[in-house]
C-alpha positions in Angstrom: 0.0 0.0 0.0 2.6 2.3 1.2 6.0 2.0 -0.3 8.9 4.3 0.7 12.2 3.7 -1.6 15.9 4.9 -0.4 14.6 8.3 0.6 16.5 11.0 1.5 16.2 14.4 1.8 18.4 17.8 2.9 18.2 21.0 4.2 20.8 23.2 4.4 23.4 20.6 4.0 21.9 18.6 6.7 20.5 15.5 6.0 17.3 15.1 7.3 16.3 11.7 5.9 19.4 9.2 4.6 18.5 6.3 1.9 15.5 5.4 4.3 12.9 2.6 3.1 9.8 1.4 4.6 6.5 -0.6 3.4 3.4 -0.5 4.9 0.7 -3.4 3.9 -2.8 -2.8 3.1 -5.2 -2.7 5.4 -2.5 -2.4 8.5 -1.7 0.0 11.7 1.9 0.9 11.5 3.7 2.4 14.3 6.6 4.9 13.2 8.3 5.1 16.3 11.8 7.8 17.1 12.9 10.0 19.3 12.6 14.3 18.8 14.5 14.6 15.7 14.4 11.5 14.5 13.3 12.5 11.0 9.5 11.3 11.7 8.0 14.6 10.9 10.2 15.1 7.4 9.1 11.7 6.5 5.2 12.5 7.2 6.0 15.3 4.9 7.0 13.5 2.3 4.2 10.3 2.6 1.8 13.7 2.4 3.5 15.2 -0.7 4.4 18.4 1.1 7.8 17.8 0.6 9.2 16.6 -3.0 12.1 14.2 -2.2 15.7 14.9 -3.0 15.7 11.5 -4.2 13.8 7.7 -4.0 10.2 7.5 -4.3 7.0 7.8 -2.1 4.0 6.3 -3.5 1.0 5.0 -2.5 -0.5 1.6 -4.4 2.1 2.1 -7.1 1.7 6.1 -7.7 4.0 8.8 -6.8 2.2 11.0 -3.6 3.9 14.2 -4.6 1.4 16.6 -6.7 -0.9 14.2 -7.1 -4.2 14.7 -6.2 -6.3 11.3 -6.9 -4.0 10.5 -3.7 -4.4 13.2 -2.0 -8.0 12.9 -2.2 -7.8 9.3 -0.5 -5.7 10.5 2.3 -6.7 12.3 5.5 -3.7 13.8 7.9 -3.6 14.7 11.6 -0.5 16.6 12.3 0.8 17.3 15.7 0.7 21.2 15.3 -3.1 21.9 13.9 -4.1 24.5 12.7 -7.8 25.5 11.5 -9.1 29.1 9.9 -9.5 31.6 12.5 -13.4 31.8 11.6 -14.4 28.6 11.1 -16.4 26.2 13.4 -17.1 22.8 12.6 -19.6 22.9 10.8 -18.1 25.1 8.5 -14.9 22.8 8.4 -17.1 20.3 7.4 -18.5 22.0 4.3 -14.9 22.8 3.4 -13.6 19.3 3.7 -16.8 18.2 1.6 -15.8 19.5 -1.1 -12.2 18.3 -0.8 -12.9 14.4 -0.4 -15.1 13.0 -2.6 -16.3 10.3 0.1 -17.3 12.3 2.5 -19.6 10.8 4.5 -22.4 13.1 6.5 -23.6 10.6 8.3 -20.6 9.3 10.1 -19.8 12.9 10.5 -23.2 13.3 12.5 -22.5 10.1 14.5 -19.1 11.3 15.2 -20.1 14.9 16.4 -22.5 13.2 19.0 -20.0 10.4 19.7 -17.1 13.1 20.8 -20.2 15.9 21.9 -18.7 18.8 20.1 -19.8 22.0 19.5 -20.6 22.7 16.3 -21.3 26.3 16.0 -18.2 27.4 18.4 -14.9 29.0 16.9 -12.4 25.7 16.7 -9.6 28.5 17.3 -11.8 28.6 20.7 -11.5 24.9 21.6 -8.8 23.7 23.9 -5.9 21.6 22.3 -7.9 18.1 23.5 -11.0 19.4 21.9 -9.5 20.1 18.5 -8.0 17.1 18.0 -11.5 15.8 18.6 -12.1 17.7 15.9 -9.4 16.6 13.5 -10.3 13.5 14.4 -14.0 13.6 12.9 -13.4 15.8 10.1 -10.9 12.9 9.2 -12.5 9.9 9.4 -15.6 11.4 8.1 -13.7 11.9 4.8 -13.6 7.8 4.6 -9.8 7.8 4.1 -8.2 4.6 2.3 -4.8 5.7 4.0 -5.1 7.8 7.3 -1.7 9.3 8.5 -1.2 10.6 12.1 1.3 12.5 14.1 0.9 12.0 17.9 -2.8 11.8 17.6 -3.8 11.0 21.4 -1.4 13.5 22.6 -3.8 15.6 25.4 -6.3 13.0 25.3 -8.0 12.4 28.3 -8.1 8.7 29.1 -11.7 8.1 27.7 -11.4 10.1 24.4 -8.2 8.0 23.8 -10.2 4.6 23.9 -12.9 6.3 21.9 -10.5 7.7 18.9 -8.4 4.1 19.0 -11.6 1.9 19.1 -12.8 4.2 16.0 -9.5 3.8 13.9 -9.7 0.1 14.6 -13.0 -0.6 13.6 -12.2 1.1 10.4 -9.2 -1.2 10.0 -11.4 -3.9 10.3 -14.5 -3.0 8.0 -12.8 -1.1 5.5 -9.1 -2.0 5.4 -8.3 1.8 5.9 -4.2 2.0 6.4 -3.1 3.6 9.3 0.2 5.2 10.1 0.6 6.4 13.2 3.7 8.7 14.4 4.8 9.2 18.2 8.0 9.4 20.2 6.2 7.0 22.6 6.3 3.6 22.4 3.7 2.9 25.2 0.9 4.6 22.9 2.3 2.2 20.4 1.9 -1.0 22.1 -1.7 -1.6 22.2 -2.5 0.0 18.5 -0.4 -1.0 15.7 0.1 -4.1 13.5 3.4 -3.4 12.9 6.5 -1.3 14.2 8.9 0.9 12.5 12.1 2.8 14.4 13.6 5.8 13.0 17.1 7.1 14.1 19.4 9.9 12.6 16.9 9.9 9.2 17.7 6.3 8.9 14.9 2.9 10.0 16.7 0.9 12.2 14.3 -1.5 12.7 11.3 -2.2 11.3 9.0 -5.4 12.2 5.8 -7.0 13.0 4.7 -6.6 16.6 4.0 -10.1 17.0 7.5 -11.2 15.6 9.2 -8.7 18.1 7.3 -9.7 21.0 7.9 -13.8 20.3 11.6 -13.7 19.3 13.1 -11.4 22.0 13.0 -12.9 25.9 13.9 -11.8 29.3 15.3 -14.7 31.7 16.4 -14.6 35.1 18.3 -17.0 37.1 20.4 -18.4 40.1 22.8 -21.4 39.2 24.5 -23.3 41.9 27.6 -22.0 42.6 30.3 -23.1 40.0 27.4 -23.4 37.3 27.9 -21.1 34.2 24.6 -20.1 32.4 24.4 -22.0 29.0 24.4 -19.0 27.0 27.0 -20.5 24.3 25.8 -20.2 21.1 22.8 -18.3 22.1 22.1 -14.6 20.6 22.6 -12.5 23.7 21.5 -9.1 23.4 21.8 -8.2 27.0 23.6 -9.6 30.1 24.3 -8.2 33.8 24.5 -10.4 37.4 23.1 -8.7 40.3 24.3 -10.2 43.7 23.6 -14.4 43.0 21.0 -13.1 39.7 22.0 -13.6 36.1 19.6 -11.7 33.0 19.6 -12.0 30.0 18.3 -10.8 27.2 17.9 -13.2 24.1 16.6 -13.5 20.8 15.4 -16.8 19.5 13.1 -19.2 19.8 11.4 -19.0 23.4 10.9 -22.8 24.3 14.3 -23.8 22.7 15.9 -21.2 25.3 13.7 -21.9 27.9 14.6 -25.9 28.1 18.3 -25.6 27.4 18.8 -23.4 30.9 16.6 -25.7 33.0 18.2 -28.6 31.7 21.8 -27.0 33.3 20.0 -27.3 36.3 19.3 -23.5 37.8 18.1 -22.8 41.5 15.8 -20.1 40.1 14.2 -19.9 37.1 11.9 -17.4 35.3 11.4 -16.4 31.3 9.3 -12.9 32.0 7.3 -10.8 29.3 9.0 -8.0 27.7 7.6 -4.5 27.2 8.0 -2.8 23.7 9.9 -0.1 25.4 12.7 -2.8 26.8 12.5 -5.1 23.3 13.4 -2.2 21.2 16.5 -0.9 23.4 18.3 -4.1 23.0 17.3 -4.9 20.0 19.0 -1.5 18.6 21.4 -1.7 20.9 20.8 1.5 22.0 20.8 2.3 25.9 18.2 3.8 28.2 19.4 7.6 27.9 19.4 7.7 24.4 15.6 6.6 24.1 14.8 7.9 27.3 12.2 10.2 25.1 10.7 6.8 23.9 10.2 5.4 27.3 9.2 8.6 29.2 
């Protein structure tokens, strides 16, 4: 659906984006996951053909994004810093974006405007921050986007309009095969959402993976051998490792069950294989340590 081809792209001699690629399937919530300066926000701008790229490609089912507005017309964007015409309410943002998308939908509109209980005759310049990204939100989905790109979109949600907007986005997954990409330098937003997870470093992905995959081939053990006895680690692909007092962790990609029975077989004291976060798989398996993503986890 989305394909993204040895991008890169420079300002001022610095480069912002470096030969990056990602693909995101049809019908699929991607998390695009980096810290402050990652290059997430210069990539949104190129997936939403506000930037032209220095070189690659961007398209969307096979077509180029930039200047071209059959794609633009099946695309809806949230960006982190909205903005809205000093005058308009929402119902006048609606009849604006009617005329924009040609499958606009007033009736999911309607639903929407109860769902969230908007105003729609107040100035959205008035509304708090939460409130207008309500608004975003509905304007949006009414529009009946085949790809729908955001950028932090639950930032200054109260707990109960978050559930709301990610219960929405995933029922439109489901019935529609809408594609979602969702950008936030917080991987705990990230955890419960997407299909699939993409990290962004320097311009460049590092990393980019189904959920599931990450969360069955990366494990956390703990354990206490018997004095003399060294953890059977050979071979294995250790990510991690520190002893604290008589307690040996690890961190260790591979297959769970295989690991699992080759260091109870050596015979430990204590033994426990414990569930990783998101937050903790992607440190180690960048190799990158806690200060340098400390925007991610915090």
């Amino acid at each position: 659906m989305i394909e993204i081809k040895s991008l890169t792209k420079t300002f001022d001699g610095f480069k912002a984006l470096d030969n990056l690629n990602m693909h995101v399937r049809k019908g699929s919530i991607y998390g695009l996951v980096g810290v402050n300066g990652s290059g997430k926000t210069t990539l949104i701008k190129h997936l939403t053909g506000v930037y032209r790229p220095d070189s690659g490609e961007v398209l969307v089912d096979g077509q180029p994004v930039y200047d071209n507005v059959e794609i633009h017309e099946r695309m809806s964007y949230i960006a982190d810093d909205l903005y809205f015409f000093s005058m308009y309410n929402l119902k006048g943002f609606a009849a604006y974006y009617r005329k924009l998308y040609p499958n606009w939908d007033q009736e999911r509109y309607a639903e929407l405007v109860k769902q969230f209980g908007l105003s729609e005759t107040q100035k959205l310049s008035k509304f708090s921050k939460g409130m207008q990204k309500q608004a975003a939100f509905i304007l949006a989905m009414s529009s009946r986007p085949d790809v729908l790109v955001l950028d932090e979109p639950i930032d200054g949600l109260d707990p109960l309009i978050r559930r709301m907007v990610i219960r929405d986005i995933v029922e439109e997954v489901a019935e529609r095969e809408m594609t979602v990409l969702v950008s936030s330098h917080n991987l705990k937003d990230m955890e419960g959402l997407c299909d699939c997870i993409g990290i962004i470093s320097k311009g460049s992905m590092l990393l980019e993976r189904d959920l599931d995959d990450l969360k069955s081939d990366v494990h956390k053990i703990q354990a206490v051998f018997p004095e003399g006895t060294a953890a059977p680690v050979e071979g294995m692909n250790v990510l991690f490792s520190e002893q604290k007092g008589s307690v040996e962790m690890f961190i260790i990609r591979g297959n769970g069950e295989e690991i699992e029975n080759r260091f109870r077989a050596a015979g430990p004291v204590v033994f426990d294989r414990l569930p990783m976060t998101l937050e903790e798989i992607f440190i180690y398996e960048t190799g990158g340590d806690r200060d340098e993503f400390r925007e991610i986890l915090f």
